[in-house]
KERO-683902 format. One record per atom (N, C-alpha, C): residue number from 1; residue in one letter; atom name; x negated, y negated, z negated. Coordinates in steps of 0.2 Angstrom, whole numbers, plus 5000, padded with zeros to 4 digits. Last residue first. Example, Ala and Ser with C-alpha at 12.3 -4.5 7.8 and 13.67 -1.06 7.14 Angstrom:
residues 2
<seq 2 type S atom N east 4936 north 5011 up 4965>
<seq 2 type S atom CA east 4932 north 5005 up 4964>
<seq 2 type S atom C east 4936 north 5000 up 4961>
<seq 1 type A atom N east 4934 north 5028 up 4961>
<seq 1 type A atom CA east 4938 north 5022 up 4961>
<seq 1 type A atom C east 4934 north 5016 up 4961>
This chain:
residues 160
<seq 160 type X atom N east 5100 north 5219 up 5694>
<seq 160 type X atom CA east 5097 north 5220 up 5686>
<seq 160 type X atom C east 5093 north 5229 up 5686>
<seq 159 type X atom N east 5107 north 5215 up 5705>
<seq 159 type X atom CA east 5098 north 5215 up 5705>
<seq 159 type X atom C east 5094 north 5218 up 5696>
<seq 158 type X atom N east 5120 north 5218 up 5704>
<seq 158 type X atom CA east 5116 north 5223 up 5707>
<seq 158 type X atom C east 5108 north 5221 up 5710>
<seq 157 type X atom N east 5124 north 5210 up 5697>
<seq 157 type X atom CA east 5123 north 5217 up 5692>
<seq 157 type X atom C east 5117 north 5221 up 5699>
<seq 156 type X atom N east 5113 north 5194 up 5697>
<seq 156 type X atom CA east 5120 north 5199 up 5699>
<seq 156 type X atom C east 5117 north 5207 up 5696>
<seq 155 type X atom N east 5106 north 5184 up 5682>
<seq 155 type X atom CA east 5105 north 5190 up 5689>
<seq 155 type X atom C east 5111 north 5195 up 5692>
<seq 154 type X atom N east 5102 north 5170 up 5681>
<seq 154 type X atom CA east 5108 north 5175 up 5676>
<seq 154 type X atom C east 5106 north 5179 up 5683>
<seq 153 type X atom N east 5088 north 5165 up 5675>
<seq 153 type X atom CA east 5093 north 5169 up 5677>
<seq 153 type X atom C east 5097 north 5172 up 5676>
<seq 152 type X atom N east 5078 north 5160 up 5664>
<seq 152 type X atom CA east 5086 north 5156 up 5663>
<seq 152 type X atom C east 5089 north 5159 up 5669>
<seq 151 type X atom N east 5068 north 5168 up 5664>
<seq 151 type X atom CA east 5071 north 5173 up 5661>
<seq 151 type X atom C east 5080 north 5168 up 5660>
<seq 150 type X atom N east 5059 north 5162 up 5671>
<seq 150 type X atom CA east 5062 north 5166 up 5675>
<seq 150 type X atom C east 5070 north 5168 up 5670>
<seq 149 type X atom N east 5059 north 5144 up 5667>
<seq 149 type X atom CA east 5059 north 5150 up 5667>
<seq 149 type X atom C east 5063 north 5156 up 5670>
<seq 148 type X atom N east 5064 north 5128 up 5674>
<seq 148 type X atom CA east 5065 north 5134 up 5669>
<seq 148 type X atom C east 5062 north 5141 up 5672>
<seq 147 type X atom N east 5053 north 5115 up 5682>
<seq 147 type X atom CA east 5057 north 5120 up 5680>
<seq 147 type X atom C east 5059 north 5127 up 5676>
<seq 146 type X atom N east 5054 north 5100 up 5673>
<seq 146 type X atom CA east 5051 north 5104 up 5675>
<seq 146 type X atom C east 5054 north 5112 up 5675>
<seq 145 type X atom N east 5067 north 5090 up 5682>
<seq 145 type X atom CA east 5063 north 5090 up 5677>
<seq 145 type X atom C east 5059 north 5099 up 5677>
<seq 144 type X atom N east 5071 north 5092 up 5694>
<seq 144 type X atom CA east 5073 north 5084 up 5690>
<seq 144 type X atom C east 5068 north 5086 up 5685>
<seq 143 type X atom N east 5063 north 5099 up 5707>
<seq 143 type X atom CA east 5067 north 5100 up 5701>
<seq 143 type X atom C east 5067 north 5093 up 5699>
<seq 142 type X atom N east 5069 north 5098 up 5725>
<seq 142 type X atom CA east 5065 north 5098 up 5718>
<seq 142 type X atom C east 5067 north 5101 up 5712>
<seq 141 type X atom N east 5069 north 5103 up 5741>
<seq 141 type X atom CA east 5072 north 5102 up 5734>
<seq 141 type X atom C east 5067 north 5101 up 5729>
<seq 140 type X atom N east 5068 north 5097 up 5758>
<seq 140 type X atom CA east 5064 north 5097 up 5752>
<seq 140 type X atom C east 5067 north 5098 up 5746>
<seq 139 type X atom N east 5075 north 5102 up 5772>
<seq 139 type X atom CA east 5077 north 5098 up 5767>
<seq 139 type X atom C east 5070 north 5101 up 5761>
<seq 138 type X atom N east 5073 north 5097 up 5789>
<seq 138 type X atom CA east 5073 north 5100 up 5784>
<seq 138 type X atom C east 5074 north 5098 up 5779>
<seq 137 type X atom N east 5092 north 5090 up 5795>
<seq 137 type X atom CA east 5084 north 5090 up 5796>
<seq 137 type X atom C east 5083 north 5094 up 5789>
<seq 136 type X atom N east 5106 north 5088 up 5792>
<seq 136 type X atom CA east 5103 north 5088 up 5801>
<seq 136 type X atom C east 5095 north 5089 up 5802>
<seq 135 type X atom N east 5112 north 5095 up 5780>
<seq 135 type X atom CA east 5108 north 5091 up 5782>
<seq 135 type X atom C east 5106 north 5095 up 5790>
<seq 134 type X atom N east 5124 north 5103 up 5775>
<seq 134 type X atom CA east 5122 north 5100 up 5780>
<seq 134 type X atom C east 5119 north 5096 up 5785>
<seq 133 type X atom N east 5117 north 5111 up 5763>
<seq 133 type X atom CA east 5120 north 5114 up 5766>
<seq 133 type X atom C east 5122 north 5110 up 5774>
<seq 132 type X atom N east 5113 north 5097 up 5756>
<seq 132 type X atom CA east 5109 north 5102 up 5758>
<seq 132 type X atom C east 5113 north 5108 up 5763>
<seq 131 type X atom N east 5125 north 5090 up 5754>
<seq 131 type X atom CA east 5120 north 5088 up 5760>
<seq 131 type X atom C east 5113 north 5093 up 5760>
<seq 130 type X atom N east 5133 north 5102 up 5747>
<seq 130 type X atom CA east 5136 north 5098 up 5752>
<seq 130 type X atom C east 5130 north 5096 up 5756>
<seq 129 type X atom N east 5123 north 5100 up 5734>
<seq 129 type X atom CA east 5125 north 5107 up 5739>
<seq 129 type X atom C east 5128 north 5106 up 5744>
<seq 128 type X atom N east 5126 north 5085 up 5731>
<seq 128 type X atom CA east 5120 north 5087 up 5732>
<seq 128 type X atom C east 5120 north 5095 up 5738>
<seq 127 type X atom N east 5139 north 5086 up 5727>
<seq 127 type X atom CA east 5136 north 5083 up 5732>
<seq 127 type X atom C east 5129 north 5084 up 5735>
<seq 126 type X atom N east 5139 north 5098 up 5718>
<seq 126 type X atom CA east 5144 north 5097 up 5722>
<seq 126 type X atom C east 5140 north 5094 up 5729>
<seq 125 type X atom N east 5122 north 5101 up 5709>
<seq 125 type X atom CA east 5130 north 5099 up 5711>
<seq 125 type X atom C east 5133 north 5100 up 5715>
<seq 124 type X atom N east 5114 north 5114 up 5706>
<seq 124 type X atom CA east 5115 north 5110 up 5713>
<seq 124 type X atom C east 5123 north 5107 up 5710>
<seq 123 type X atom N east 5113 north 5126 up 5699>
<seq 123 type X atom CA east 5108 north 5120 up 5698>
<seq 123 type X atom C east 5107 north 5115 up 5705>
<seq 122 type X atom N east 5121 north 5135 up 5701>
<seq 122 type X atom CA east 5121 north 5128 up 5701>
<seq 122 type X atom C east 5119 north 5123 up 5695>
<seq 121 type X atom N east 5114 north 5145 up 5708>
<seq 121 type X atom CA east 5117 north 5140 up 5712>
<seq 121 type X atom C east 5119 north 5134 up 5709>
<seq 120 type X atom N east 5096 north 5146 up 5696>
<seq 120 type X atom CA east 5105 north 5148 up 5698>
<seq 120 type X atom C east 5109 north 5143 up 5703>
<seq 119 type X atom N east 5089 north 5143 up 5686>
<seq 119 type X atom CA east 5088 north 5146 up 5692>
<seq 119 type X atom C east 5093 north 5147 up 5694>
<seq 118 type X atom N east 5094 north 5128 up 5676>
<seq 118 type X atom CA east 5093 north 5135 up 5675>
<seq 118 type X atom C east 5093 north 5137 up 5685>
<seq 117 type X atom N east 5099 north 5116 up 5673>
<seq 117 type X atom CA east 5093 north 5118 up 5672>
<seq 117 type X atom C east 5092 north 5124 up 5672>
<seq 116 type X atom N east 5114 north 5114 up 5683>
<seq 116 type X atom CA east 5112 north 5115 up 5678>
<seq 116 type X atom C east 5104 north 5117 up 5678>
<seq 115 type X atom N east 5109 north 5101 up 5694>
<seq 115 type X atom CA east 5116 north 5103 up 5691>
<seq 115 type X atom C east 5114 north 5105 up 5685>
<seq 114 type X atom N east 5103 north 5092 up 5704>
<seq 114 type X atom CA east 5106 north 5087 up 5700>
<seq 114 type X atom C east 5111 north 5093 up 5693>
<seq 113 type X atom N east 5087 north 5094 up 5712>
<seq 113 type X atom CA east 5092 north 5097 up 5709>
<seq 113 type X atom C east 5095 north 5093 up 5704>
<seq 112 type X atom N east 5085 north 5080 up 5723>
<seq 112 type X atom CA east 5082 north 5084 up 5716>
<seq 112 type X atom C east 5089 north 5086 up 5716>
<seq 111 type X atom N east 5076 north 5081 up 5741>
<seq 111 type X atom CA east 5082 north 5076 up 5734>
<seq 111 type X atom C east 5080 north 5081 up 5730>
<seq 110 type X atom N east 5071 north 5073 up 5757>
<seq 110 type X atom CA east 5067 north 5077 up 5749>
<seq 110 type X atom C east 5072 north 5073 up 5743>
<seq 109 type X atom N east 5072 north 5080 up 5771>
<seq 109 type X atom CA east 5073 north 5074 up 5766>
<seq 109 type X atom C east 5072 north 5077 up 5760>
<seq 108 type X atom N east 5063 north 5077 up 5787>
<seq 108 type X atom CA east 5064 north 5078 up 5780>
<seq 108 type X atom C east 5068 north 5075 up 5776>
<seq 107 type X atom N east 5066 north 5071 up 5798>
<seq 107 type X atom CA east 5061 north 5078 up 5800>
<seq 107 type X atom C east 5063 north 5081 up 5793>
<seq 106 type X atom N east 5080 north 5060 up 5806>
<seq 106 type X atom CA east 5073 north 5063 up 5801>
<seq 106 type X atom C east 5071 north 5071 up 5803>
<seq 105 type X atom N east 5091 north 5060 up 5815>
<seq 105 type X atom CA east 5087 north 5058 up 5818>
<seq 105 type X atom C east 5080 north 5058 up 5814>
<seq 104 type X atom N east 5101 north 5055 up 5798>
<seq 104 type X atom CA east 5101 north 5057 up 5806>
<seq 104 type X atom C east 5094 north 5055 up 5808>
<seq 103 type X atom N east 5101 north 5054 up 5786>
<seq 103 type X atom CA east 5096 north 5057 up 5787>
<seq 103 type X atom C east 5097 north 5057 up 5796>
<seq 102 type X atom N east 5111 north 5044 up 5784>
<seq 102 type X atom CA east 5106 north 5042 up 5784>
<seq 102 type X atom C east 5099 north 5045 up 5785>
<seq 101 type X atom N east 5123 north 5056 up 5786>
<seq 101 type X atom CA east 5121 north 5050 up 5790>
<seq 101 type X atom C east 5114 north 5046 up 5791>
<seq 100 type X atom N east 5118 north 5061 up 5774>
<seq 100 type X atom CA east 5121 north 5064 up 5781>
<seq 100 type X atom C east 5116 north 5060 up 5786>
<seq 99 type X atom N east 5122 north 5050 up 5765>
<seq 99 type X atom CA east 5116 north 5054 up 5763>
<seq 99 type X atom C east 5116 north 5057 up 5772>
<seq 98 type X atom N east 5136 north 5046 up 5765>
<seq 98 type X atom CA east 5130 north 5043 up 5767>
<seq 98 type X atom C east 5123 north 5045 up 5769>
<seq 97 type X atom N east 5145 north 5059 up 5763>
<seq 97 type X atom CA east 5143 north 5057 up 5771>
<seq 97 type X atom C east 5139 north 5052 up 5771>
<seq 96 type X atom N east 5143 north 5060 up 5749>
<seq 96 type X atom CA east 5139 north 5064 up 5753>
<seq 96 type X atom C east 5138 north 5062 up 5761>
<seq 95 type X atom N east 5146 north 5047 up 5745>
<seq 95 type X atom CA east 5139 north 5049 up 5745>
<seq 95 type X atom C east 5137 north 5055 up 5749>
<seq 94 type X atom N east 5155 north 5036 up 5751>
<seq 94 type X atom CA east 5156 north 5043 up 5749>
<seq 94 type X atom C east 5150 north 5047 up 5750>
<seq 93 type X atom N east 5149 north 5021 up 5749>
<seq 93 type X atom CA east 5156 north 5025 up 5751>
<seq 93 type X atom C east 5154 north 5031 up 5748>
<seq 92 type X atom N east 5133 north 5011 up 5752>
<seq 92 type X atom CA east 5138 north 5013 up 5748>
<seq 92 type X atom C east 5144 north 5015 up 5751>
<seq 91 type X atom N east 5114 north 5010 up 5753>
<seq 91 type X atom CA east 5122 north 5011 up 5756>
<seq 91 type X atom C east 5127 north 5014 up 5751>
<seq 90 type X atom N east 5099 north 5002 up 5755>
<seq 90 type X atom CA east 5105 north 5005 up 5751>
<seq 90 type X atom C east 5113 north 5006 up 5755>
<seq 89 type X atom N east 5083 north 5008 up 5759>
<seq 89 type X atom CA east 5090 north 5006 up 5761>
<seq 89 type X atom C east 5096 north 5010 up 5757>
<seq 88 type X atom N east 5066 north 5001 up 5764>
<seq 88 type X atom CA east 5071 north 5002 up 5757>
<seq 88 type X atom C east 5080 north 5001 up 5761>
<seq 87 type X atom N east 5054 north 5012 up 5771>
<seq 87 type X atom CA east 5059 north 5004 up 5772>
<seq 87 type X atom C east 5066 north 5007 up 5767>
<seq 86 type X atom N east 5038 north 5007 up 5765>
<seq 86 type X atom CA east 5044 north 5013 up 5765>
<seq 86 type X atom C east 5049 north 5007 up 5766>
<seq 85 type X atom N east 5021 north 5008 up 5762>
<seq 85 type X atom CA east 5026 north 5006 up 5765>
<seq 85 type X atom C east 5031 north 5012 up 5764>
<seq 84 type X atom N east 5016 north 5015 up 5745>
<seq 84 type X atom CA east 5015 north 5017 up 5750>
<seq 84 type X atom C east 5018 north 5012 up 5755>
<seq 83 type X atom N east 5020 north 5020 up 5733>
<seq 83 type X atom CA east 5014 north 5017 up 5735>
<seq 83 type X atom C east 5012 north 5017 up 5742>
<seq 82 type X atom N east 5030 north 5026 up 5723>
<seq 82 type X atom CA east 5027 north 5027 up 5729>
<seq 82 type X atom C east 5021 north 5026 up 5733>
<seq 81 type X atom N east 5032 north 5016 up 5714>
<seq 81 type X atom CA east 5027 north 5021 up 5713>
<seq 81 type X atom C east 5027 north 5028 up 5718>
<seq 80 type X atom N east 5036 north 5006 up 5721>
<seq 80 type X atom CA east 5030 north 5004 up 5719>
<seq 80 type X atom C east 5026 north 5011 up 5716>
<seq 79 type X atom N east 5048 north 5013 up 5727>
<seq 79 type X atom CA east 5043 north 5011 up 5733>
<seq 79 type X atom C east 5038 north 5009 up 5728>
<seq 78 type X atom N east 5056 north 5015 up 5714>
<seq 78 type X atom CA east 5053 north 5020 up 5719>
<seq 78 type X atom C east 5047 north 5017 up 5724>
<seq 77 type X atom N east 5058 north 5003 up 5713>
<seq 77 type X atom CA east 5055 north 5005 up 5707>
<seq 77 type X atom C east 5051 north 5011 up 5710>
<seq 76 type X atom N east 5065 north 4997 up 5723>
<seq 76 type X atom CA east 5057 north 4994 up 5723>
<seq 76 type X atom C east 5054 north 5000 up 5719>
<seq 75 type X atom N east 5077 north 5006 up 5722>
<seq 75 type X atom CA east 5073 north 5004 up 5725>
<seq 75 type X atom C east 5065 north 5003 up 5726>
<seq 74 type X atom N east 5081 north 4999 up 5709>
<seq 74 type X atom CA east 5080 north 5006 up 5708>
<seq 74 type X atom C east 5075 north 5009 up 5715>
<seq 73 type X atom N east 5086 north 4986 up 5715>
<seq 73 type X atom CA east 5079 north 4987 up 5704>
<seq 73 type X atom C east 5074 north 4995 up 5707>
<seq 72 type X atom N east 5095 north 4991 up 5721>
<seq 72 type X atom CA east 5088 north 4987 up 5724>
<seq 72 type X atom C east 5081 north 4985 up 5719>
<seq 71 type X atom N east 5104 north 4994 up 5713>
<seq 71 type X atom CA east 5102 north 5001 up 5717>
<seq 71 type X atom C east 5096 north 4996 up 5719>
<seq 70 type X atom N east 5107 north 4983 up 5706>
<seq 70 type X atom CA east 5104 north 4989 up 5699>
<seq 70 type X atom C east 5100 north 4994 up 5707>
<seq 69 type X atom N east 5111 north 4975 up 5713>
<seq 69 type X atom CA east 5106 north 4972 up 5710>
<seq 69 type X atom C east 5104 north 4979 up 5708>
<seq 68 type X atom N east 5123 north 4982 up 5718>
<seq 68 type X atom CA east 5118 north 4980 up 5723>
<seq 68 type X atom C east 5113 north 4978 up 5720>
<seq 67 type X atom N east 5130 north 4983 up 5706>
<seq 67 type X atom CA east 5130 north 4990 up 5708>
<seq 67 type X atom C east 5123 north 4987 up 5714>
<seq 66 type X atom N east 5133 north 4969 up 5704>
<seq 66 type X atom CA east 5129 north 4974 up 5699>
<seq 66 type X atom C east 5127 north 4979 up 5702>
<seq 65 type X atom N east 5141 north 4967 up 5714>
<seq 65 type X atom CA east 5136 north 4965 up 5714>
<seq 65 type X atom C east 5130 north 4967 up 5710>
<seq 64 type X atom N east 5151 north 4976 up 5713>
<seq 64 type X atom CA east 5148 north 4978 up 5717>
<seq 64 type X atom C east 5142 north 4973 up 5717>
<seq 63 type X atom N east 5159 north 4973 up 5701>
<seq 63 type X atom CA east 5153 north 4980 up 5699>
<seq 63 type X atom C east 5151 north 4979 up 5706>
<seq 62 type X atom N east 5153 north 4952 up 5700>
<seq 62 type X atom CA east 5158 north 4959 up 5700>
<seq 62 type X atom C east 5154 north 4966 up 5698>
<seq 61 type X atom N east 5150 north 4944 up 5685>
<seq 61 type X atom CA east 5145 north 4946 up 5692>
<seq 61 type X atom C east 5151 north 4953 up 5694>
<seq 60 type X atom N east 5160 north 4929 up 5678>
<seq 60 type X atom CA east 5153 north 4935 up 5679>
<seq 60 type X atom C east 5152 north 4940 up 5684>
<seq 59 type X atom N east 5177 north 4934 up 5670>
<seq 59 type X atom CA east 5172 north 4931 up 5673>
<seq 59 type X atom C east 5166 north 4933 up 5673>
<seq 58 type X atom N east 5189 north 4949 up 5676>
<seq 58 type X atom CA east 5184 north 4946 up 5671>
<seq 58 type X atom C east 5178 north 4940 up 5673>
<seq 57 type X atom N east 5204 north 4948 up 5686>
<seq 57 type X atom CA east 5196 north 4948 up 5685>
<seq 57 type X atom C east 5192 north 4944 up 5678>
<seq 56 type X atom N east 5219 north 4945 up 5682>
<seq 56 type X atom CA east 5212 north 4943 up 5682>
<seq 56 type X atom C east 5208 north 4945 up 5681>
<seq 55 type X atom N east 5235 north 4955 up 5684>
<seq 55 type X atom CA east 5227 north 4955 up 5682>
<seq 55 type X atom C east 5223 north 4950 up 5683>
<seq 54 type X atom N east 5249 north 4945 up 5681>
<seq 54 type X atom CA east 5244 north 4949 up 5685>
<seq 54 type X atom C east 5237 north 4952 up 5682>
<seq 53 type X atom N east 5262 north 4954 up 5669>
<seq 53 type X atom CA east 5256 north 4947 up 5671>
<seq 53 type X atom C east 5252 north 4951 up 5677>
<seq 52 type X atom N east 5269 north 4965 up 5665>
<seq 52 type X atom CA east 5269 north 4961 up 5672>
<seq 52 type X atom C east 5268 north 4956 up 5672>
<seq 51 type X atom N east 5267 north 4967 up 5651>
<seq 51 type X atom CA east 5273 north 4966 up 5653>
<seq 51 type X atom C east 5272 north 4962 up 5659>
<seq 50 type X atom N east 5248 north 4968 up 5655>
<seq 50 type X atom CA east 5253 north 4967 up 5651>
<seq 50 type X atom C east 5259 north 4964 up 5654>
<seq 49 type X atom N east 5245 north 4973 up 5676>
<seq 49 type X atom CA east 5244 north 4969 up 5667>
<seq 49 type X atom C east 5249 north 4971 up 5663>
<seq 48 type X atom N east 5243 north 4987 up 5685>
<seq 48 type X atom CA east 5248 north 4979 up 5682>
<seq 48 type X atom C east 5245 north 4977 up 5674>
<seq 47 type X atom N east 5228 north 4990 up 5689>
<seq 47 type X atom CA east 5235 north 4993 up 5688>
<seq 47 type X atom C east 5238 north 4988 up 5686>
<seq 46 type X atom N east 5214 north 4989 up 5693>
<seq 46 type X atom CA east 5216 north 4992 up 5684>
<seq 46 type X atom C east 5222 north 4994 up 5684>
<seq 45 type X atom N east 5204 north 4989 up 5705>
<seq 45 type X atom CA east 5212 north 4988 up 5705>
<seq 45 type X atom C east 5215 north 4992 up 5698>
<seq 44 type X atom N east 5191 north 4988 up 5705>
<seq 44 type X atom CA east 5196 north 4980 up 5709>
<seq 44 type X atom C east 5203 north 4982 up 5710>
<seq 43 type X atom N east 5190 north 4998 up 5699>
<seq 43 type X atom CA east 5188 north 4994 up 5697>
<seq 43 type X atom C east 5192 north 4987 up 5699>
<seq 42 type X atom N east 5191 north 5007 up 5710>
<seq 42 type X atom CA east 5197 north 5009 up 5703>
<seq 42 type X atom C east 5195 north 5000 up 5701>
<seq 41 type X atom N east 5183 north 5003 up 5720>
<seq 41 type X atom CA east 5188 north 5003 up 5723>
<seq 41 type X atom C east 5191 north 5003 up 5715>
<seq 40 type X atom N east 5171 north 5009 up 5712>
<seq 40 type X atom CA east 5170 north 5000 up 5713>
<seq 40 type X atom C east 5179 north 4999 up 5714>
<seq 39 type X atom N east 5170 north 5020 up 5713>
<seq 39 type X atom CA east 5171 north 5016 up 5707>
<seq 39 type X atom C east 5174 north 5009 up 5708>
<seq 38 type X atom N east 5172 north 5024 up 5728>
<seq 38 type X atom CA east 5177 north 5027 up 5724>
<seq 38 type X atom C east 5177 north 5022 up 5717>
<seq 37 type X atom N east 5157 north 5021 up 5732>
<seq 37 type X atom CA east 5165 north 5014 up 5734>
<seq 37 type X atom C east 5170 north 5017 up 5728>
<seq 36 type X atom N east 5145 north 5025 up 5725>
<seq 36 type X atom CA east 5151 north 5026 up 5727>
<seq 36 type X atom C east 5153 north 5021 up 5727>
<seq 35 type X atom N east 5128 north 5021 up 5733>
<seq 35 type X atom CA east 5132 north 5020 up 5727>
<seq 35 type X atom C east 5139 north 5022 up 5731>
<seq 34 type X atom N east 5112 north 5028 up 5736>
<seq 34 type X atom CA east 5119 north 5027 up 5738>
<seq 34 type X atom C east 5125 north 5026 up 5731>
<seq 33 type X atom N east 5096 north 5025 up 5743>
<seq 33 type X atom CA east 5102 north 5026 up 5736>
<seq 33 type X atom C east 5108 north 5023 up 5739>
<seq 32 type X atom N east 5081 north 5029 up 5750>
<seq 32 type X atom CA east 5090 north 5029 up 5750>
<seq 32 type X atom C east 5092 north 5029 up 5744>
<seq 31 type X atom N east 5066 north 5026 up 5759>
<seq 31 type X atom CA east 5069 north 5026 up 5752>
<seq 31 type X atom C east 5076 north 5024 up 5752>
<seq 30 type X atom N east 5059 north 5033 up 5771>
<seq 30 type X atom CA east 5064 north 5030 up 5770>
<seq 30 type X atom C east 5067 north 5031 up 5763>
<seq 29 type X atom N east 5043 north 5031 up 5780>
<seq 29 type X atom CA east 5048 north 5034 up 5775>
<seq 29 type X atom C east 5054 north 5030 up 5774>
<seq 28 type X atom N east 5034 north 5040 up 5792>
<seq 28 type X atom CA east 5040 north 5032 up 5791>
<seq 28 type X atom C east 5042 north 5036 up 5783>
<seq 27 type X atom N east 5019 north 5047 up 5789>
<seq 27 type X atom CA east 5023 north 5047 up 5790>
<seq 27 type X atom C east 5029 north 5040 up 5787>
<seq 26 type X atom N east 5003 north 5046 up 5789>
<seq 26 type X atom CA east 5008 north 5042 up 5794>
<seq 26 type X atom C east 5016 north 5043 up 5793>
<seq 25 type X atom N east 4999 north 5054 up 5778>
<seq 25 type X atom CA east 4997 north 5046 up 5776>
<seq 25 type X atom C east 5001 north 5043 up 5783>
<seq 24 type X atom N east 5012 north 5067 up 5775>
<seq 24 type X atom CA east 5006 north 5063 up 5779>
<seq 24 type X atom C east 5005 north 5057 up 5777>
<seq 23 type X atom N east 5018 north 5073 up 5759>
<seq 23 type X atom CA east 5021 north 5068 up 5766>
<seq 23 type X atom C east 5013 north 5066 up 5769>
<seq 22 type X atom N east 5015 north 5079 up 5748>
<seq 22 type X atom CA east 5016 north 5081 up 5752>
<seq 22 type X atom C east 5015 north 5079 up 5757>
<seq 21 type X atom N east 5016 north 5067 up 5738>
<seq 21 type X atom CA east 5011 north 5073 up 5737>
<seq 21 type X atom C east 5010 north 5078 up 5746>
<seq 20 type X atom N east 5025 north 5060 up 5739>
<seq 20 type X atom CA east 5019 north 5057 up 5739>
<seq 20 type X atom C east 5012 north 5062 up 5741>
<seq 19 type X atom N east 5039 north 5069 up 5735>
<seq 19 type X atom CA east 5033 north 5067 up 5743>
<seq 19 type X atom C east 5028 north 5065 up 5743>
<seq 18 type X atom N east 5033 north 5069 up 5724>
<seq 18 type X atom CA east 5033 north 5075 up 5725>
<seq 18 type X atom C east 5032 north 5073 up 5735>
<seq 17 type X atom N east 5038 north 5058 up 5718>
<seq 17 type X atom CA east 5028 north 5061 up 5716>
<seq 17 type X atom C east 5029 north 5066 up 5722>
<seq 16 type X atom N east 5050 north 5056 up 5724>
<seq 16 type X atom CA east 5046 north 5052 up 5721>
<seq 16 type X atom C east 5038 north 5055 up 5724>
<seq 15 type X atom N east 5055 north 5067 up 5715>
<seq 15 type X atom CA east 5056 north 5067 up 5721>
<seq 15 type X atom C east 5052 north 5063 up 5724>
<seq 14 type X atom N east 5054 north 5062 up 5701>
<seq 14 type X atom CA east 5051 north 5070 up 5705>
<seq 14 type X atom C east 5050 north 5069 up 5711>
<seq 13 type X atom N east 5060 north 5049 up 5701>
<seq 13 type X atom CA east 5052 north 5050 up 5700>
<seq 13 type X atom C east 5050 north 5056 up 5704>
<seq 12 type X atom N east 5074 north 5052 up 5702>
<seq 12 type X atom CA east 5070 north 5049 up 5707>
<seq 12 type X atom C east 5061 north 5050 up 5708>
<seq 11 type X atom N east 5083 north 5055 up 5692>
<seq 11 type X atom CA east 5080 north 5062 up 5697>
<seq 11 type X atom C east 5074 north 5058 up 5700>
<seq 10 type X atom N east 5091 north 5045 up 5687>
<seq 10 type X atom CA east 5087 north 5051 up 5682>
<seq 10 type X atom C east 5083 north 5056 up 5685>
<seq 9 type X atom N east 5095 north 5040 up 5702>
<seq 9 type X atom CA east 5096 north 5041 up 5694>
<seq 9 type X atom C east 5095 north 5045 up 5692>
<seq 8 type X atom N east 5092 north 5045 up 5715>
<seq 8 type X atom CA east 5096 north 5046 up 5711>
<seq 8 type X atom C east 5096 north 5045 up 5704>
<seq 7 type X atom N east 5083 north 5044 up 5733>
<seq 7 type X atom CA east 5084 north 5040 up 5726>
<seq 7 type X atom C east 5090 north 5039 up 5724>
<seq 6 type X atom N east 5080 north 5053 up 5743>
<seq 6 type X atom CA east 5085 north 5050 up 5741>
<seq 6 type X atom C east 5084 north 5047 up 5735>
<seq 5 type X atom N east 5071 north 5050 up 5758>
<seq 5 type X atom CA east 5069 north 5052 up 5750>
<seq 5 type X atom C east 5075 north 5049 up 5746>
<seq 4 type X atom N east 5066 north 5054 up 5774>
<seq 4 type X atom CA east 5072 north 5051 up 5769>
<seq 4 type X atom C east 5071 north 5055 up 5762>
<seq 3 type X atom N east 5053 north 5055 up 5785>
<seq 3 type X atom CA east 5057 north 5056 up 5780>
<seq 3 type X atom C east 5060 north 5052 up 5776>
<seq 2 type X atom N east 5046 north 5056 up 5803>
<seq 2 type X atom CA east 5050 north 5051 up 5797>
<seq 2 type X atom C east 5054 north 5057 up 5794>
<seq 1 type X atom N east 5032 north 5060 up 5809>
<seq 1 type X atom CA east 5037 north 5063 up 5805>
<seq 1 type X atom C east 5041 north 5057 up 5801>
C-alpha cells in the first residue's frame, strides 16, 4: 500500500496520528506540503517604487527560501511524530494540482478538513474539496480538531 499524507498547517498532527493508526506496519508513506507559487510570485513583484525608483529586495532570506526552511521544519515535524520511515516531499505552485499529482500511482491519501467546524459541505474548503473530489486513490478525511456534534447540522428542509 503506498499512502500520501498531506501535511497542512494547523491540521497535520490529526492526520498524522490518524494514519499512524490505521496504515499497515509495510505500507510506503509519503509526507507532502505544498507551498503556493501565487505568494512567493506577488512577493517578487510589489509594483513600482516611490515616484519611479526601482524596487530592491529587502536584505536576508527571500519568501522562497523561508517558505523551503518552514515546509522541511514542518516535514520532519510530521515524520518524527509519525515514527515511522516516510519519504518527505515538498512541492510548490497551485496546491490543488500538487496534491493531484503527487497522489498519482497511491492507494491513500489522508488530509483534514480545513473549512467550517460543523458537519456540513463546508467543512471542506475550496482546495481541499477540489482534491477530494479528484483524487486518483482513496481518500481518508479527518477532522482538524475534534469533531462537532450532531446538533452543528444545518439539515435540508427535507430531512428535518
Amino acid at each position: 500500500m503506498r499512502a500520501v499524507i498531506w501535511i497542512v498547517e494547523g491540521s497535520w498532527e490529526r492526520c498524522v496520528d490518524r494514519a499512524a493508526e490505521l496504515l499497515p506496519a509495510d505500507a510506503e508513506v509519503t509526507l507532502l506540503h505544498v507551498s503556493p507559487s501565487d505568494v512567493e510570485e506577488m512577493a517578487a513583484h510589489p509594483g513600482p517604487g516611490l515616484l519611479g525608483r526601482h524596487h530592491h529586495p529587502p536584505p536576508g532570506p527571500t519568501v522562497r527560501q523561508v517558505s523551503q526552511a518552514e515546509a522541511q521544519s514542518l516535514l520532519q515535524s510530521a515524520q518524527r511524530r509519525l515514527d515511522r520511515p516516510a519519504e518527505l516531499v515538498s512541492r510548490r505552485g497551485r496546491i490543488e494540482r500538487e496534491v493531484i499529482e503527487a497522489c498519482e500511482g497511491s492507494d491513500l491519501l489522508v488530509l483534514a478538513r480545513d473549512g467550517e467546524p460543523r458537519r456540513e459541505p463546508k467543512s471542506l474548503g475550496p482546495r481541499s474539496r477540489f482534491v477530494v473530489d479528484h483524487a486518483g486513490c482513496a481518500v481518508l478525511l479527518v477532522w482538524a480538531q475534534d469533531p462537532p456534534g450532531a446538533e452543528s447540522m444545518r439539515w435540508p428542509p427535507h430531512l428535518r
